[in-house]
GUMI-824341 format. One record per residue: x, y, z of N, C-alpha, C in turn. Coordinates in steps of 0.001 Angstrom, whole numbers, plus 524288, in hexadecimal, padded with zeros to 5 digits. Each point is the difference from the previous one (the first is absolute). Example, Ala and Ser with C-alpha at 12.3 -4.5 7.8 and 13.67 -1.06 7.14 Angstrom:
% GUMI-824341
833867E9C681E787FC86804A68000080384804B0800007FEA28041A7FD3080334804A68003C7FCFE80442802DA
//
This chain:
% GUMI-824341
2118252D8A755BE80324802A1803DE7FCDD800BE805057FB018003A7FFA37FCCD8018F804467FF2B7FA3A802FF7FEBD7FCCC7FE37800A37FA34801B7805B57FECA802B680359801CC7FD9F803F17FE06802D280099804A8805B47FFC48030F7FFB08012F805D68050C7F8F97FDD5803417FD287FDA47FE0A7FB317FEB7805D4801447F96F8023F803A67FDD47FAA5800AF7FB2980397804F38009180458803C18043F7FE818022780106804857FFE080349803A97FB0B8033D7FFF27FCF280209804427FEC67FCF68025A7FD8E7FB6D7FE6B7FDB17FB39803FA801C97FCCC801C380503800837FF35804067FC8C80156802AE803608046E80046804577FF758015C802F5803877FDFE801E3805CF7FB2E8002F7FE097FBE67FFAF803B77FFE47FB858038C7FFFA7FBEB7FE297FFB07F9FF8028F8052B7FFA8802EB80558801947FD88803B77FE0A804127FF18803CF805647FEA1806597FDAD7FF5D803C4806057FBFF7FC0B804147FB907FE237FE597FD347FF4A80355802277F96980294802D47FE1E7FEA4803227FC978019D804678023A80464802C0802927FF518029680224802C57FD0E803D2804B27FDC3801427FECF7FDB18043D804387FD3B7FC12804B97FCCA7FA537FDD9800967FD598030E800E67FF31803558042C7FC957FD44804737FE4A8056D804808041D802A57FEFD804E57FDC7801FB804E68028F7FC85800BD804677FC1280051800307FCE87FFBE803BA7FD2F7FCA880479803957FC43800CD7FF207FA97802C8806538039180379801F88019E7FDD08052D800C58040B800BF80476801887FB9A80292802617FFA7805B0801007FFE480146804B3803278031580487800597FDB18048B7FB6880285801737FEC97FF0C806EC7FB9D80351801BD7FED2803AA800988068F80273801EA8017A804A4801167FE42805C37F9B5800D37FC137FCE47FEDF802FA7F9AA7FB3C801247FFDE7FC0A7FC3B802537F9EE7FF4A7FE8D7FF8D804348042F801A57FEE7803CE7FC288048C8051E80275806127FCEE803907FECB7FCF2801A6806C97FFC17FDC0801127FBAE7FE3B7FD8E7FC7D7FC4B801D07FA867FB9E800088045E7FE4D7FD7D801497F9D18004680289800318036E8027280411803AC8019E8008E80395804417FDA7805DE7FCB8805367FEE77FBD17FF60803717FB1E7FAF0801737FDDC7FE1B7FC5F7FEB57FAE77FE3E7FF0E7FB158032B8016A800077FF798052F7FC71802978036880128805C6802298056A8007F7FF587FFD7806BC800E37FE018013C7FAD2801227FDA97FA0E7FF3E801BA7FC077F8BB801447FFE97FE377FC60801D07F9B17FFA880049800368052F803657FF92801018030A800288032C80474800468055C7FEBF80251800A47FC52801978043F7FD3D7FC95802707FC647FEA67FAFE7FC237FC63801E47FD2E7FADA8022A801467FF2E7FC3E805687F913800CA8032780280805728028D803148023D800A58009C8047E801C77FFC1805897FCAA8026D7FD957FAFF7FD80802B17F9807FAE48015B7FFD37FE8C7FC1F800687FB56801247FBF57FC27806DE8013F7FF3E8005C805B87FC6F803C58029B803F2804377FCE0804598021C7FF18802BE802867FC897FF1E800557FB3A7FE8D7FCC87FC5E7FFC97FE327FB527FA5C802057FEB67FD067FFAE803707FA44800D47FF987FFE8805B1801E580183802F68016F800F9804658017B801BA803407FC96802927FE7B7FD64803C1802667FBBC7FBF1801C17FA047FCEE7F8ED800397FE457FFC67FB177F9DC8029F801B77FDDD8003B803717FC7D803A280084800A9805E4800AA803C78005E801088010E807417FF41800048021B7FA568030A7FB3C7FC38801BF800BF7FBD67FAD3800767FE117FDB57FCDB7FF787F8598003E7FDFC7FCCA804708013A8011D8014A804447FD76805D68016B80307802FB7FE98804688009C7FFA480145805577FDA27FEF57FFF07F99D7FECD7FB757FD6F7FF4E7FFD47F9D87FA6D801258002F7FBAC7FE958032E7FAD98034A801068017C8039A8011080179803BC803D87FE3B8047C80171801D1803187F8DD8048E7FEA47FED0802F1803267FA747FC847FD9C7FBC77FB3F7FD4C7FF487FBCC7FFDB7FE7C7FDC48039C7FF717FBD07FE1A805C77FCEE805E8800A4800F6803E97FFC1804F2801858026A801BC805DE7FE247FF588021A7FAD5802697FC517FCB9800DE800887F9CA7F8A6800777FD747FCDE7FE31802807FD758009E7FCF17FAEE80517801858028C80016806127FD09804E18016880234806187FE6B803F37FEF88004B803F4805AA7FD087FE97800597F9E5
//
């Protein structure tokens, strides 16, 4: 049973990447500049994260030190 459900995984697999192909030979420009558009606000976003992200996760670290030290000076 397992032989038969991976040979038609791979069969499945092979026609997507067939299709996606030649799905992608007919993609207008207008599509490409607007994912690429997408794209780059999406980047943009994240590089705007991160100084947040690092902010966050260093407060979080110091406050689990300071409730350390406290704990063990009390």
């Amino acid at each position: 049973m397992f032989k038969r459900f991976k040979a038609k995984a791979a069969a499945l697999v092979t026609a997507s990447f067939g299709v996606v192909g030649s799905a992608s030979a007919t993609i207008p420009t207008e599509a490409t500049a607007g994912i690429t558009a997408v794209q780059t606000d999406g980047l943009a976003m994240i590089s705007a994260g991160w100084p947040v992200v690092a902010a966050i996760t260093g407060g979080l670290i110091l406050i689990k030190l300071f409730k350390k030290v406290m704990g063990k000076v009390s």
